[in-house]
Rosetta silent file (secondary structure, phi, psi, omega in degrees, C-alpha in Angstrom):
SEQUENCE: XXXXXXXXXXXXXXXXXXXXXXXXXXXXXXXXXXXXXXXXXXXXXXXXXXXXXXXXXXXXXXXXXXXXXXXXXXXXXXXXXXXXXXXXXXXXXXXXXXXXXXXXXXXXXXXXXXXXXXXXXXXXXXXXXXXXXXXXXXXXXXXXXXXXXXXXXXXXXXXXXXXXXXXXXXXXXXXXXXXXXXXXXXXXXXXXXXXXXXXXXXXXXXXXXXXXXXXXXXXXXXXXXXXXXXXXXXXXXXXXXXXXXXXXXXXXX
SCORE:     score description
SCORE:     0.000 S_00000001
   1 L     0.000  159.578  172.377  -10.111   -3.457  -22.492 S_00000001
   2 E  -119.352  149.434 -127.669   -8.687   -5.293  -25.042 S_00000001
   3 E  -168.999  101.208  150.313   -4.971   -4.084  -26.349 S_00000001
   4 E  -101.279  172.595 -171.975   -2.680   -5.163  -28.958 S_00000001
   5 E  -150.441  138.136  164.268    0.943   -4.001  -28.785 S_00000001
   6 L   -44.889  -33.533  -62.894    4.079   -4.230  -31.012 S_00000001
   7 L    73.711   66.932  167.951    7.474   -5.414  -29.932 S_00000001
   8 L  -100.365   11.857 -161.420    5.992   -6.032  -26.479 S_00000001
   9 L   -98.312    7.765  174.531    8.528   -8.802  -25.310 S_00000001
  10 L  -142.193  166.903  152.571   11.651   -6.088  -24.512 S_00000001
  11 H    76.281 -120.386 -172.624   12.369   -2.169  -23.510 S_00000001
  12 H   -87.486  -37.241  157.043    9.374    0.143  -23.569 S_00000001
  13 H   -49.510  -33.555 -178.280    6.604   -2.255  -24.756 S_00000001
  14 H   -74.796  -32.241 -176.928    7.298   -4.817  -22.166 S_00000001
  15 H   -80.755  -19.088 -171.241    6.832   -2.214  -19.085 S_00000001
  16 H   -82.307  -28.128  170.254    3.472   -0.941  -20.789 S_00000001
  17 H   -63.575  -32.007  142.906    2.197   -4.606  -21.049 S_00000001
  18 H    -4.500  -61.454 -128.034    3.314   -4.382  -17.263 S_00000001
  19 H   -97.338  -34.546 -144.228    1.556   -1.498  -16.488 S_00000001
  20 H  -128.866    9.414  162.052   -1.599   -1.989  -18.218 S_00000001
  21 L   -58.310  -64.747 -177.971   -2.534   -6.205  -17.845 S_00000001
  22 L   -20.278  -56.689  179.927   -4.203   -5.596  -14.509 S_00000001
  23 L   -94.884   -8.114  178.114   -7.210   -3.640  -16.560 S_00000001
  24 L  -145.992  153.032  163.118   -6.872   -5.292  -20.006 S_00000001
  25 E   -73.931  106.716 -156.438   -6.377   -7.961  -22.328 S_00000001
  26 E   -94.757  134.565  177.013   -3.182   -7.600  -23.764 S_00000001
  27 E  -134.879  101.520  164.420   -2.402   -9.020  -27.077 S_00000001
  28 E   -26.877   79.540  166.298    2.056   -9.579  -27.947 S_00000001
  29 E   -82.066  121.524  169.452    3.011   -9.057  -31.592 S_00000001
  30 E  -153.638  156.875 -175.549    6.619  -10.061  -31.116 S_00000001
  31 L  -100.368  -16.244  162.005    8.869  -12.201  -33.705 S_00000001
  32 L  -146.254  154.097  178.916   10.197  -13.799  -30.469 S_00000001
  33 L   -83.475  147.692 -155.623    9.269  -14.265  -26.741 S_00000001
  34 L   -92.953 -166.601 -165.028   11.592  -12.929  -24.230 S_00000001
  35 H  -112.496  -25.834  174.088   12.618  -14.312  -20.813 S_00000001
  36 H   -72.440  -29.257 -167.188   11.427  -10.961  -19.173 S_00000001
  37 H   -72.550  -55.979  174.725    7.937  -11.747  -20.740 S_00000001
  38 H   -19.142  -61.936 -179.954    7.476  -15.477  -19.284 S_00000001
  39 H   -45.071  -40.747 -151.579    6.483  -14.320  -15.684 S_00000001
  40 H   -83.466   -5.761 -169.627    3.891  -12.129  -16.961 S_00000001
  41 H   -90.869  -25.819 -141.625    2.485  -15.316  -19.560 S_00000001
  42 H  -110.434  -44.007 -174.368    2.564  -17.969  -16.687 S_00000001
  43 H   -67.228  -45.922 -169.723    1.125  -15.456  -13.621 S_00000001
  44 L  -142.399  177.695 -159.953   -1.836  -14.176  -15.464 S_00000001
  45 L   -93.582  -38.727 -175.084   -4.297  -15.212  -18.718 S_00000001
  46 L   -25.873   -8.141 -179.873   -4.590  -10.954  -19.366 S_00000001
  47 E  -123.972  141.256 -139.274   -1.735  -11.429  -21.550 S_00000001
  48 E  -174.514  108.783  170.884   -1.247  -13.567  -24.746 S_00000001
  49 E  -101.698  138.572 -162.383    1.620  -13.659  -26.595 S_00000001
  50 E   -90.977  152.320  159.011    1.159  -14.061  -30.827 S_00000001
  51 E  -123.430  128.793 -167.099    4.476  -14.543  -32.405 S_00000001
  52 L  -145.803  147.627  161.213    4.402  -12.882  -35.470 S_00000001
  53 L  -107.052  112.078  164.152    7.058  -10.670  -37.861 S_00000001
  54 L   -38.726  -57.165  169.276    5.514   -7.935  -38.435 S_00000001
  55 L   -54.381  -46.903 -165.946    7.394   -7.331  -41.475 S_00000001
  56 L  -105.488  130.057 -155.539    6.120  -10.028  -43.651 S_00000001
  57 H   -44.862  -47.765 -162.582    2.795   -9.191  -44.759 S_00000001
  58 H  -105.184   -4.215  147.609    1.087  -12.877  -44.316 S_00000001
  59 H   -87.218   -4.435  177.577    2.415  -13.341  -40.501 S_00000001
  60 H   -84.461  -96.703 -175.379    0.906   -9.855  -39.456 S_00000001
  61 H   -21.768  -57.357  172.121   -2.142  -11.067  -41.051 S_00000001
  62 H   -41.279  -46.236 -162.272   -2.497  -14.650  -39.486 S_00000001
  63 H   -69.366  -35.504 -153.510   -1.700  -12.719  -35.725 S_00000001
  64 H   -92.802  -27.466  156.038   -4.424  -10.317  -36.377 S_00000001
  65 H   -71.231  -27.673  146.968   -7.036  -13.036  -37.619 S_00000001
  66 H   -43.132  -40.470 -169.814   -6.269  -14.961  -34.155 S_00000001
  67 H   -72.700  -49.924 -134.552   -7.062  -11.458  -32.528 S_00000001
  68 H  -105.561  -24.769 -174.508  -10.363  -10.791  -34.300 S_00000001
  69 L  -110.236   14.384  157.854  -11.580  -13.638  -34.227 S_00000001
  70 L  -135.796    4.561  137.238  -11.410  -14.233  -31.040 S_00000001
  71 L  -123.701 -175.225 -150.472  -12.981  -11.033  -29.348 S_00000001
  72 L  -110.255    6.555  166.024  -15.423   -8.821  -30.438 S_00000001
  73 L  -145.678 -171.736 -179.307  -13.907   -5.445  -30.007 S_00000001
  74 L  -100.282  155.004  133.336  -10.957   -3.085  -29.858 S_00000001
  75 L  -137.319  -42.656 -140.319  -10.597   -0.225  -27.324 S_00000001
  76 E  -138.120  121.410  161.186   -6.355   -0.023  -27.743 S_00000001
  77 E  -105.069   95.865  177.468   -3.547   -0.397  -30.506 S_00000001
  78 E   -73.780  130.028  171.193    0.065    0.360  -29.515 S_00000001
  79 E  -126.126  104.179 -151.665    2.060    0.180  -32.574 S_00000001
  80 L  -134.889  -30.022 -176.879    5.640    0.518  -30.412 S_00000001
  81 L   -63.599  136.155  158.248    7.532   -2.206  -32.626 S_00000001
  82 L  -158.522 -174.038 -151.206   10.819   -1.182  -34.113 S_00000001
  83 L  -155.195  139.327 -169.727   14.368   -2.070  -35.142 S_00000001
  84 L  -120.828  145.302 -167.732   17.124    0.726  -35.439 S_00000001
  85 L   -62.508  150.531 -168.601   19.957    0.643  -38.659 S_00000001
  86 L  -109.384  -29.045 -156.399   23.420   -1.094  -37.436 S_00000001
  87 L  -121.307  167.354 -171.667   25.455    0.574  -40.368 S_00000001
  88 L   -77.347  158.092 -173.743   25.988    4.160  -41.764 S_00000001
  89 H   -79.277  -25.148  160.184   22.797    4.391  -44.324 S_00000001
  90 H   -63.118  -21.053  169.467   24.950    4.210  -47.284 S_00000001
  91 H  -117.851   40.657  156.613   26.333    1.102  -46.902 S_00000001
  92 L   -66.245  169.054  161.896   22.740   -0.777  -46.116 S_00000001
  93 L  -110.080  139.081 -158.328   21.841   -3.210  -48.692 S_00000001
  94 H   -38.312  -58.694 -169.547   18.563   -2.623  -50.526 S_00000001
  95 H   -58.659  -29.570 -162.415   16.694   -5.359  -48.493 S_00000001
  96 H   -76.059  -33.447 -164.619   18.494   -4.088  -45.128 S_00000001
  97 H  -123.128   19.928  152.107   16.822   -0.863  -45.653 S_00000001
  98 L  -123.639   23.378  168.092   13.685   -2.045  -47.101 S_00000001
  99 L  -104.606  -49.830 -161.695   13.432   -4.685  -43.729 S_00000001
 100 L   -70.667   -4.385 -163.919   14.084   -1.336  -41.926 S_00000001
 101 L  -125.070  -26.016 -156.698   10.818    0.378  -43.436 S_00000001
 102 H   -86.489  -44.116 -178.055    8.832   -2.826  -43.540 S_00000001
 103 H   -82.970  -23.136 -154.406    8.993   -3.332  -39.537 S_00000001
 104 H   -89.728   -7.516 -158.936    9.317    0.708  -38.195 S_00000001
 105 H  -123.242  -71.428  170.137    6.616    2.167  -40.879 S_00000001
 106 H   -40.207  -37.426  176.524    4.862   -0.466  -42.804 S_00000001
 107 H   -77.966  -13.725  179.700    3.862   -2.869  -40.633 S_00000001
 108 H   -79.366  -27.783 -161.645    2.177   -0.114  -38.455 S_00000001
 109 H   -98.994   -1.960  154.547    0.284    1.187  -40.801 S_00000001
 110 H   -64.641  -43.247 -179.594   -1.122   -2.183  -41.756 S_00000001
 111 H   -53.748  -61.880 -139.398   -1.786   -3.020  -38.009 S_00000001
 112 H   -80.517  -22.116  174.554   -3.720    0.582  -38.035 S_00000001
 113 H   -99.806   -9.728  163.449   -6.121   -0.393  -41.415 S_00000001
 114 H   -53.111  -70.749 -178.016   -6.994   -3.644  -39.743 S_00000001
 115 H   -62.874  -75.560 -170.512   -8.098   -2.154  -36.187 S_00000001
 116 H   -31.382  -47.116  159.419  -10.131    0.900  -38.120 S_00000001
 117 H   -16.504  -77.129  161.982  -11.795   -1.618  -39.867 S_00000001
 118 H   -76.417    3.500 -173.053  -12.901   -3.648  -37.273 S_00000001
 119 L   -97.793  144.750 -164.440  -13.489   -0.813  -35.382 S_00000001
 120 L  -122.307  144.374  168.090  -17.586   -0.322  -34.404 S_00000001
 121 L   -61.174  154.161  -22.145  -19.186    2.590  -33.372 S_00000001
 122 L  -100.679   25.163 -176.027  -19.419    3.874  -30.579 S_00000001
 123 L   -59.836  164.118 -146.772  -17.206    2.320  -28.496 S_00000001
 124 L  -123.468  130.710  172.961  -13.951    4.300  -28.300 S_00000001
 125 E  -136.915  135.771  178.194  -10.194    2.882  -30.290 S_00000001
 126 E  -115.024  109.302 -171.350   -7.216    4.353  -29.014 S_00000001
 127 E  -106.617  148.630 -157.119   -4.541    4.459  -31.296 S_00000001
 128 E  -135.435  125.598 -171.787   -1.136    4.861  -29.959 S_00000001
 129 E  -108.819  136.272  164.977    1.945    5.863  -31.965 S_00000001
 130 E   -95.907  151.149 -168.860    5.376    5.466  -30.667 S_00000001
 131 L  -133.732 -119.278  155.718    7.449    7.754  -32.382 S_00000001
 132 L   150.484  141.935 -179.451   10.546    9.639  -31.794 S_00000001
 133 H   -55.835  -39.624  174.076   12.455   13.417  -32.085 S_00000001
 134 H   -41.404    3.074  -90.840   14.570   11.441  -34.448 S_00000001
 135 H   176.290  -27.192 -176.280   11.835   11.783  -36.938 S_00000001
 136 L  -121.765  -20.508 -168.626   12.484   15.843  -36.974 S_00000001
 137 L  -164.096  102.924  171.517   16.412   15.678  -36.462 S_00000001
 138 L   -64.752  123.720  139.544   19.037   12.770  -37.650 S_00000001
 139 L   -95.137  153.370  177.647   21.984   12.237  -36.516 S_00000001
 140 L    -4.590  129.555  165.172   24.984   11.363  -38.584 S_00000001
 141 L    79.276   16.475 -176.463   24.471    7.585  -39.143 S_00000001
 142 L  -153.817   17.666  178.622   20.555    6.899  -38.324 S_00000001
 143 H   -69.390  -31.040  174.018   18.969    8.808  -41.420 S_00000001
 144 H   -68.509  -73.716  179.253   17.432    5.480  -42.723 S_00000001
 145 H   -24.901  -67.116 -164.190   15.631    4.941  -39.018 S_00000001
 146 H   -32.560  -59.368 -162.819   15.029    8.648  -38.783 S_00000001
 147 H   -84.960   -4.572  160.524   13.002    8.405  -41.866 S_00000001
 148 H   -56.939  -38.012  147.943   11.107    5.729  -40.669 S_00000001
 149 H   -48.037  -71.257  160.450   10.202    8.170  -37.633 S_00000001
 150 H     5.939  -89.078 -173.093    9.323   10.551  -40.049 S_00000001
 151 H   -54.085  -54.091 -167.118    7.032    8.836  -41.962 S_00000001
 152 H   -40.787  -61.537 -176.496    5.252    7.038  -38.985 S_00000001
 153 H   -52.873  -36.652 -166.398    4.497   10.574  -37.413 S_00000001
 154 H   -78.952  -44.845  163.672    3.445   12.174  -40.494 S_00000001
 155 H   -47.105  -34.930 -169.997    1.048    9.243  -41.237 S_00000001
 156 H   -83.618  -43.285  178.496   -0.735    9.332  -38.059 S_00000001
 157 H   -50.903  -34.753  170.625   -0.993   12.958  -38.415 S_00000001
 158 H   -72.694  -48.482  174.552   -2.954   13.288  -41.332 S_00000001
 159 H   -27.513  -44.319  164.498   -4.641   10.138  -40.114 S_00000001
 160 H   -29.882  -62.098 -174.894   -6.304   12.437  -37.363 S_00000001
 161 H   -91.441    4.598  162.943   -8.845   13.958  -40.303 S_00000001
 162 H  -115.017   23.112  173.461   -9.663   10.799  -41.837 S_00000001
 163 L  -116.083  124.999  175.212  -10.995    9.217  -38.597 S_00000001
 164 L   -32.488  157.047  164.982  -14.584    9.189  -36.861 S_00000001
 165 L   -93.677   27.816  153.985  -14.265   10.800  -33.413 S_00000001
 166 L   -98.510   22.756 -163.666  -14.361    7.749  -31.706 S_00000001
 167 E  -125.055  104.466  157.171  -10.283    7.247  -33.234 S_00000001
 168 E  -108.213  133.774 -175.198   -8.237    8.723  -30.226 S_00000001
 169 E  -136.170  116.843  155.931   -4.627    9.074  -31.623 S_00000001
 170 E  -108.333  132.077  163.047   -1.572    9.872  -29.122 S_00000001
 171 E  -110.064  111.614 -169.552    1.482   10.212  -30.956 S_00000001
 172 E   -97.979  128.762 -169.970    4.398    9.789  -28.503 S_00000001
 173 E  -114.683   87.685 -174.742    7.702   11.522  -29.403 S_00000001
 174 E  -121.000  169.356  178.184   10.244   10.812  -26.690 S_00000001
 175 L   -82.478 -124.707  170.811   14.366   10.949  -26.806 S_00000001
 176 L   -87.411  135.000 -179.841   16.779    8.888  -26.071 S_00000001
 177 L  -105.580  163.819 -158.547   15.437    6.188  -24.000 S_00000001
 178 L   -99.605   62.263 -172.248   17.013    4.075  -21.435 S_00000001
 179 L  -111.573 -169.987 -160.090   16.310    0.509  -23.409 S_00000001
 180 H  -103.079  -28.856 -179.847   18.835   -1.690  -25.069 S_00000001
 181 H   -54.922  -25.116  170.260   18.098   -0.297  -28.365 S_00000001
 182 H  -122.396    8.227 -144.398   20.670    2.678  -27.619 S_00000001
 183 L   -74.314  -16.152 -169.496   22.189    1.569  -25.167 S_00000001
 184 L   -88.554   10.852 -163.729   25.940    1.760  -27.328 S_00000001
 185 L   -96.626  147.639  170.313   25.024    5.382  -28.139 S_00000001
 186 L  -117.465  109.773 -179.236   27.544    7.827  -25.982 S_00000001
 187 L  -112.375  100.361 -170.603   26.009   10.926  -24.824 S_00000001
 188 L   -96.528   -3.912 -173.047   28.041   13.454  -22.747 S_00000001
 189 L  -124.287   73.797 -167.458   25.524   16.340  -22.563 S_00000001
 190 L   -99.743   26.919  156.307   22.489   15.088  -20.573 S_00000001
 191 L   -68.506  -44.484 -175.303   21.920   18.218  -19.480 S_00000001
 192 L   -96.154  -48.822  163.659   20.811   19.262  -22.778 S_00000001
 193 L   -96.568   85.903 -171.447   19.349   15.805  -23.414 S_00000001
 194 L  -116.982  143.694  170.007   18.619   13.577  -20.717 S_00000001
 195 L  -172.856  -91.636 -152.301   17.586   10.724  -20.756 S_00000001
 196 L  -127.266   82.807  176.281   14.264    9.306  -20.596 S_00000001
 197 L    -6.664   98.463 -177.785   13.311    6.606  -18.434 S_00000001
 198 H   -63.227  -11.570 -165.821   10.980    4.014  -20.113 S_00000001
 199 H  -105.646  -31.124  157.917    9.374    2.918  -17.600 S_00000001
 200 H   -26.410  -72.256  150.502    8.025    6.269  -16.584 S_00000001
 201 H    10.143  -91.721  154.611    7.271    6.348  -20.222 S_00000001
 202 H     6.724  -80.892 -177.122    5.693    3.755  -20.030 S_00000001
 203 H   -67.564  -53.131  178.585    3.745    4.229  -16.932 S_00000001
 204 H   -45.259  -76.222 -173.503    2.553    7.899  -19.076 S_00000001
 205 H   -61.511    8.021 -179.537    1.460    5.812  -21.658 S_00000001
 206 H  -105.313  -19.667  172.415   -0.614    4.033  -20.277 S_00000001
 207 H   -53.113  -48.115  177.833   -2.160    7.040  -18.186 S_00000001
 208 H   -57.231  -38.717 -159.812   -3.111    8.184  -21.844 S_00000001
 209 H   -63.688  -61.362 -141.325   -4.828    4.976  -22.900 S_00000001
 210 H   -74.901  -63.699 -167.050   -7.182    5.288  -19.461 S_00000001
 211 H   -74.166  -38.123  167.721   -7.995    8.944  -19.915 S_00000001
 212 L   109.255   15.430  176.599   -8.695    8.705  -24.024 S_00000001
 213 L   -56.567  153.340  176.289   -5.884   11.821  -24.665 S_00000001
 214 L  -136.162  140.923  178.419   -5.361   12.771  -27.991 S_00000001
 215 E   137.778 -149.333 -145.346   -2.520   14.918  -29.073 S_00000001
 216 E  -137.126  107.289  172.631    1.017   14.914  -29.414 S_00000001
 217 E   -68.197   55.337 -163.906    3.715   13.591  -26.414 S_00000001
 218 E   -87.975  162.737 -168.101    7.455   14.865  -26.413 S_00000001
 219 E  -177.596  123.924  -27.776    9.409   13.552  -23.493 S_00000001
 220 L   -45.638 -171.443  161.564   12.019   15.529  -22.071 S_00000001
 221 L   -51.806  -49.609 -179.313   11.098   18.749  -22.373 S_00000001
 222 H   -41.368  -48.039  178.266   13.579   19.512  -24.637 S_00000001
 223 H   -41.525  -22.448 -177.434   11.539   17.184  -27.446 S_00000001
 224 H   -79.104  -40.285 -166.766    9.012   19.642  -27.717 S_00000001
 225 H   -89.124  -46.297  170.931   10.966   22.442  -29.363 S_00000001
 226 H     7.288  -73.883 -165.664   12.858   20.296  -31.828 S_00000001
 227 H   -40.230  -40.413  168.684   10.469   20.280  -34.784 S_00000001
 228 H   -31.977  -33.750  173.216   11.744   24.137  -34.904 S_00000001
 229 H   -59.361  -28.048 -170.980   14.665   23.242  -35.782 S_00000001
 230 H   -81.595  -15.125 -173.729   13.327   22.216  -39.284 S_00000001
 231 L  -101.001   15.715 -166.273   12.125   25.796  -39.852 S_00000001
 232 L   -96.935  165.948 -176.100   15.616   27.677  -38.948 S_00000001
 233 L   -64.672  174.056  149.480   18.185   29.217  -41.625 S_00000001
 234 L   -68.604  -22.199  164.593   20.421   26.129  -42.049 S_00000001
 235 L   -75.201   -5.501 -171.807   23.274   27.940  -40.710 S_00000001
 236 L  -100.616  -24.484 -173.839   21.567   28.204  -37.362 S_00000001
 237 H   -76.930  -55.049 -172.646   20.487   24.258  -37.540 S_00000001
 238 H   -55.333  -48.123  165.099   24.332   23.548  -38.137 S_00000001
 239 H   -40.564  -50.709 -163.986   25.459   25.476  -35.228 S_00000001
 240 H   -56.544  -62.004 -162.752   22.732   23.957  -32.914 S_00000001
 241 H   -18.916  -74.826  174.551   23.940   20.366  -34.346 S_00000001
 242 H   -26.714  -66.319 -168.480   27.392   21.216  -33.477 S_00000001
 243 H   -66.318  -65.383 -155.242   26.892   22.287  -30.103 S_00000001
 244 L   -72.938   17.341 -174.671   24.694   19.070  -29.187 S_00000001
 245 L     6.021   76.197  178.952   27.297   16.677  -31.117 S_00000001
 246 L   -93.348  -63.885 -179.632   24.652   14.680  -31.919 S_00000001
 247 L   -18.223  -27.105 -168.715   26.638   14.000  -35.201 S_00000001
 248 L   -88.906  -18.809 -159.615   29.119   12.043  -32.668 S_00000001
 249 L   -58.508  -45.267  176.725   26.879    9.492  -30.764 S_00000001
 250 L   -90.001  122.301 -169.292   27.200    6.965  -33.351 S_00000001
 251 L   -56.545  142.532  174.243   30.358    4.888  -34.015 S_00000001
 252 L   -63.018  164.601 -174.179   30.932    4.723  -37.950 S_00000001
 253 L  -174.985    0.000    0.000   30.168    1.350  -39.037 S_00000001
């Protein structure tokens, strides 16, 4: 197979390029290469890292004319890069929160009008969304991210009915993961959240790739019932909030 992937040099992209080099050609959109990634460049050629920012329009472009033009198909796109807001959403600066849309929403959906493109019948392209519950339910201080989540999921969903049935689309929705991206977030009720091991993750998603599933991925359990929450009186959503002090994980800033 041949594979490109997002943000593969840390967290949950770097274990799927792990997981899934053995059987494919993996190709790294990352703005920089990491120190975890180096073994995996110098032990085998299955992996190739591009360095590209996703966010600007004509370095996306460059990475993905290296890719195309140098094999002659698709089977797998992970679009997994993203970057989560440092500050309460009110006091971003325009560009801070139009950087924040450019890497978690835009740049995917650029990635995703490339690969259709180039994609030839019948061979099989499996597009893979990473996503996130955050995307159905913000907490206090992550509403810019959130809606980046949002969007991504809602795009691929409709995305579903404008694609041949040789377009396999997993949308992955998982919680809090155990990657450096959240790692400052303080969670005392992992009963009610717990949570969720990337490299299992991982390890799933790549399980998905191999078998050609299509559908929709929550990880814990809990993740699955969520979206409900958007359809509840609002005095019942406020309650739930409350009890899961989600409102608390994140320090003001």
């Amino acid at each position: 197979m041949n594979v490109i992937i997002t943000g593969g040099s840390h967290g949950l992209g770097l274990e799927i390029v792990r997981r899934i080099c053995d059987s494919a050609t993996v190709f790294v959109l990352d703005q920089e290469k990491s120190a975890q990634l180096e073994p995996l460049l110098a032990s085998t050629k299955n992996v190739q890292f591009l360095q590209c920012n996703v966010a600007d329009q004509k370095s996306l472009q460059t990475a993905l004319n290296a890719i195309f033009g140098s094999v002659d198909r698709l089977d797998a796109v992970i679009c997994n890069a993203g970057v989560r807001q440092t500050k309460q959403t009110l006091h971003l600066q325009p560009s801070e929160l139009r950087e924040l849309f450019d890497i978690n929403y835009f740049a995917n959906v650029q990635l995703i009008q490339h690969a259709i493109k180039h994609h030839r019948h019948p061979n099989r392209l499996h597009l893979v969304c990473v996503s996130s519950v955050l995307g159905f339910v913000s907490p206090r201080g992550l509403s810019g991210y959130s809606a980046t989540k949002a969007g991504l999921h809602t795009f691929f969903m409709a995305l579903r009915h404008e694609v041949p049935d040789s377009v396999v689309i997993s949308t992955i929705l998982p919680g809090q993961l155990t990657t450096r991206m959240f790692e400052d977030v303080r969670v005392d009720r992992y009963f009610w959240a717990p949570l969720v091991d990337h490299c299992k993750l991982a390890q799933r998603v790549v399980e998905l790739i191999e078998r050609g599933e299509n559908g929709f991925f929550a990880f814990p359990l809990y993740a699955r019932f969520i979206p409900i929450l958007q359809v509840l009186p609002y005095s019942w959503y406020r309650a739930l909030k409350k009890f899961s002090r989600m409102d608390d994980v994140i320090e003001d800033k």
